[in-house]
C-alpha positions in Angstrom: 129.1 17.4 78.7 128.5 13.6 78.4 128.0 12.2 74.8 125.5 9.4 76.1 122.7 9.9 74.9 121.1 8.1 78.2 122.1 10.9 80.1 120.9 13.6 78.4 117.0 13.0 79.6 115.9 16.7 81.6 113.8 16.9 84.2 111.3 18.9 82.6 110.9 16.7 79.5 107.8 15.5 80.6 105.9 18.2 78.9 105.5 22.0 79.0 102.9 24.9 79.2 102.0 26.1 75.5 103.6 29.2 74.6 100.9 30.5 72.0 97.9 28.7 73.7 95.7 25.9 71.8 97.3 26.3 68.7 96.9 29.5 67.6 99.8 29.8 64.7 100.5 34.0 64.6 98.6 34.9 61.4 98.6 32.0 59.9 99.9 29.3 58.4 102.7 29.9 55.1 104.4 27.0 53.1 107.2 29.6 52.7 109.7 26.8 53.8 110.1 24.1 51.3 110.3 21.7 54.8 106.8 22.5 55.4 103.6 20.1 54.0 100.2 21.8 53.6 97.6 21.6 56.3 94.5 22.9 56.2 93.2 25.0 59.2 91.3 22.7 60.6 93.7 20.0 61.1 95.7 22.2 63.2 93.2 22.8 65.8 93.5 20.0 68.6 89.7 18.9 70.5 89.4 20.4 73.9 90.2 18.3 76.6 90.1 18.4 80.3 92.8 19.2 82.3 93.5 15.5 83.3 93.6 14.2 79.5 96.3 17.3 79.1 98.3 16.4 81.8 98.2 12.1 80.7 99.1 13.8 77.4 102.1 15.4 78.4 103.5 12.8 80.8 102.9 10.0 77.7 105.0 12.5 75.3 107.7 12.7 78.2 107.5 9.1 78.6 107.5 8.3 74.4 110.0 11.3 73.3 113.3 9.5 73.6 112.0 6.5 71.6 110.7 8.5 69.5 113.9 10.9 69.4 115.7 7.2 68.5 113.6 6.9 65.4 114.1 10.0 64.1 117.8 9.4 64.6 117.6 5.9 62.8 115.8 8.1 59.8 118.9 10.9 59.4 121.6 7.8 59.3 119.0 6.2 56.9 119.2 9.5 54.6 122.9 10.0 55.1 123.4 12.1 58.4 126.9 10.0 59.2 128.3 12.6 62.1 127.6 10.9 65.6 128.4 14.0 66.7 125.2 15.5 65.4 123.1 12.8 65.7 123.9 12.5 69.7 123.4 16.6 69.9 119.9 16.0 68.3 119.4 13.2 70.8 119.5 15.3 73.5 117.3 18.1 72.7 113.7 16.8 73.0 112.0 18.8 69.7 108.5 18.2 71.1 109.1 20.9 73.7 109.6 23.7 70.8 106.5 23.5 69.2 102.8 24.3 69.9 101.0 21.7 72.5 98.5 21.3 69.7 101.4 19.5 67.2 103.8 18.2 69.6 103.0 14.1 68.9 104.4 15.3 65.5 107.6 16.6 66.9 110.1 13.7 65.3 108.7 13.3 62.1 110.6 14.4 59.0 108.3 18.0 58.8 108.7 21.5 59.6 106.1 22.7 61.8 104.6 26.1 62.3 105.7 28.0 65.2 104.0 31.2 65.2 104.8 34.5 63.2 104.5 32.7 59.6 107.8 31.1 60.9 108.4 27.7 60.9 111.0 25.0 62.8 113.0 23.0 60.0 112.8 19.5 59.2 114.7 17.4 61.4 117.3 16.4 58.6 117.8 20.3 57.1 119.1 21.2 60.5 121.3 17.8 60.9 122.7 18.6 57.4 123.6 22.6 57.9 125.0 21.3 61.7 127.0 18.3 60.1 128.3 20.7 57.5 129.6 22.9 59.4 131.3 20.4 61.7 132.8 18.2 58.8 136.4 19.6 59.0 136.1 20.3 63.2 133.5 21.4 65.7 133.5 24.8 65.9 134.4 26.9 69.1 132.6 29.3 69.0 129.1 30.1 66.5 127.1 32.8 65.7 123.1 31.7 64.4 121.0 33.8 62.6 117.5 33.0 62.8 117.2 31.2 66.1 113.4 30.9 66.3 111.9 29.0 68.9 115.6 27.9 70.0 115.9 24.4 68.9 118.6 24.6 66.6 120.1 26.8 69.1 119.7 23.8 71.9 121.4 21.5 69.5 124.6 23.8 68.4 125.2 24.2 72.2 125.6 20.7 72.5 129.0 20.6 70.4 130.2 24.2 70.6 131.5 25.9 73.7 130.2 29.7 72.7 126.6 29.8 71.0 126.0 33.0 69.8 122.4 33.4 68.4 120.1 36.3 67.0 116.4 36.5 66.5 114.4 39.1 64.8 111.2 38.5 66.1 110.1 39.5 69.4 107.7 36.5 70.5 109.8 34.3 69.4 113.0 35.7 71.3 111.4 35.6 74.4 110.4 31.6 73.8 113.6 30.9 72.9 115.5 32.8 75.4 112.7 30.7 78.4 114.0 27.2 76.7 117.8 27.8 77.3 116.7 28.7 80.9 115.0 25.7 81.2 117.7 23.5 78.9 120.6 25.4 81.7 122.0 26.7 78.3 122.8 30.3 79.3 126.2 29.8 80.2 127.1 28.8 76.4 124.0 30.4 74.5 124.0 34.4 73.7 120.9 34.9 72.9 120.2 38.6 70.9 117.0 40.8 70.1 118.5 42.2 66.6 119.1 42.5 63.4 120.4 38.7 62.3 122.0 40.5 58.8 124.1 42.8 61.2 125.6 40.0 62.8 127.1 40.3 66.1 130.5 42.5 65.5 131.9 42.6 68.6 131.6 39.0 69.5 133.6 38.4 66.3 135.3 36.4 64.6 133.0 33.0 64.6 134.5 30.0 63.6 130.7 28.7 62.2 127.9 30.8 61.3 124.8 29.4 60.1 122.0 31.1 58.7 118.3 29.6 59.0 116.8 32.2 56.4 117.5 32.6 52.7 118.4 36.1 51.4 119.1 37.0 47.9 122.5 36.7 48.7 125.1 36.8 52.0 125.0 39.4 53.8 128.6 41.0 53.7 128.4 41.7 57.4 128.3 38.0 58.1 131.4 37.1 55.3 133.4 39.8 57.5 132.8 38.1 60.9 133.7 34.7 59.8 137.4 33.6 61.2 139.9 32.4 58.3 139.5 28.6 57.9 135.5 28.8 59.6 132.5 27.8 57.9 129.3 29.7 57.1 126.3 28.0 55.8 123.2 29.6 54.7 119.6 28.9 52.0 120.4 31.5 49.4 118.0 32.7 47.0 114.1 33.5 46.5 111.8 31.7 44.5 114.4 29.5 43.9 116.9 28.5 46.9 120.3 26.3 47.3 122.4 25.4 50.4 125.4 27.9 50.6 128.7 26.6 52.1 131.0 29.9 51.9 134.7 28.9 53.6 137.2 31.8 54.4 140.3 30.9 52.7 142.2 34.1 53.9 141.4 37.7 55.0 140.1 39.2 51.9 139.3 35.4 49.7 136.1 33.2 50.3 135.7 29.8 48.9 131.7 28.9 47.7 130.0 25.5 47.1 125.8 25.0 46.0 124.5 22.3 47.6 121.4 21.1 47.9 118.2 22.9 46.7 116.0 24.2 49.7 112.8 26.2 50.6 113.4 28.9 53.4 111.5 31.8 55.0 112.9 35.3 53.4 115.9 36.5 55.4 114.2 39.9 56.6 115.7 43.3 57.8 115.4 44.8 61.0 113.4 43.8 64.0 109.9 43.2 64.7 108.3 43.5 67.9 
């Protein structure tokens, strides 16, 4: 897979249909992740337009994303993202096609946007931190995600490790994801699974990365058990109040922790919801 990020423009990335239609956000809009700004309603709700002015305003956001990708990758070296690595992966992926039509011009600012389901994408630097975090001491092989959303962390861990292995709790969301590693031609290295993220994914075991886009209380045992001696896990852990997590496995029974930064998640949740 080339490094450049010239070569990493897709076909398609001149705009796509809109998965929940004109902006309608599941039930609602939450400020649940601390990424998040507060918008009122209305501001959400984009004018109706004809089908030409849709179409000029897809092809301009094709046309305007990888500048606009180049800014947002000036701002993480600006706030300390140092890994080329992860600053080429985030090159590639084109963030406007994750989120709603209605908020895609805001794709590559430093927000986290609503994505449907009181779920929310994080802020470009969160997800370059947790990915440069777990790659400081080597890109892993192989990763398990928990929390994959609408896939765009996903897109950007399968552009440094071989094996993605990612799990999503929430129907709708699922079935986005899983249609944007068709259309990236991520399904050879992306797993995608319907489940429980806290379960983990046992038999694809051990992972040499894990990271966690939800915060629970604290993490789950499950996912300390499937993490390879010498991997990395990173996670939000916490409620009202939430940190950064790096847990590293120093042996077979012995795990090493370190609080970084203070965060605001959505709740790592349970079970599955269709």
């Amino acid at each position: 897979m080339s490094k450049n990020p010239n070569n990493n423009r897709f076909s398609w990335a001149d705009g796509t249909t809109n998965r929940f239609g004109r902006s309608r956000l599941g039930k609602g809009l939450t400020t649940s992740n601390s990424n998040a700004k507060v918008i009122q309603p209305g501001q959400l709700r984009a004018p109706l337009s004809t089908p030409i002015e849709t179409v000029a305003r897809n092809v301009n956001l094709g046309l305007n994303s990888e500048r606009s990708r180049g800014m947002m990758i000036e701002r993480l070296r600006r706030q300390g993202i140092k890994d080329e690595r992860v600053l080429q992966a985030m090159m590639a992926v084109p963030r406007h096609l994750f989120v709603d039509e209605g908020l895609a011009s805001r794709a590559y600012e430093e927000d986290a946007l609503p994505i449907g389901y009181a779920q929310t994408i994080s802020q470009p630097w969160v997800v370059a931190r947790m990915i440069a975090t777990l790659c400081e001491v080597r890109v892993p092989t192989k990763v398990l995600e928990v929390g994959a959303g609408c896939g765009y962390q996903t897109a950007v861990l399968a552009q440094l490790a071989n094996e993605v292995y990612a799990i999503e709790r929430i129907q709708g969301l699922y079935d986005l994801a899983r249609i944007k590693m068709r259309d990236l031609g991520l399904t050879s290295r992306v797993r995608l699974n319907f489940a429980d993220g806290m379960l983990g994914v046992p038999h694809a075991a051990p992972f040499d990365g894990i990271i966690v886009a939800a915060a629970g209380l604290k993490i789950p045992q499950a996912l300390l058990e499937q993490l390879a001696v010498g991997g990395r896990l990173i996670a939000p852990e916490g409620s009202a109040s939430q940190r950064l997590v790096l847990i590293e496995r120093t042996s077979m029974t012995t795990w090493q922790r370190k609080e970084l930064e203070s965060v605001r998640f959505v709740p790592l949740r349970a079970g599955t919801q269709l």
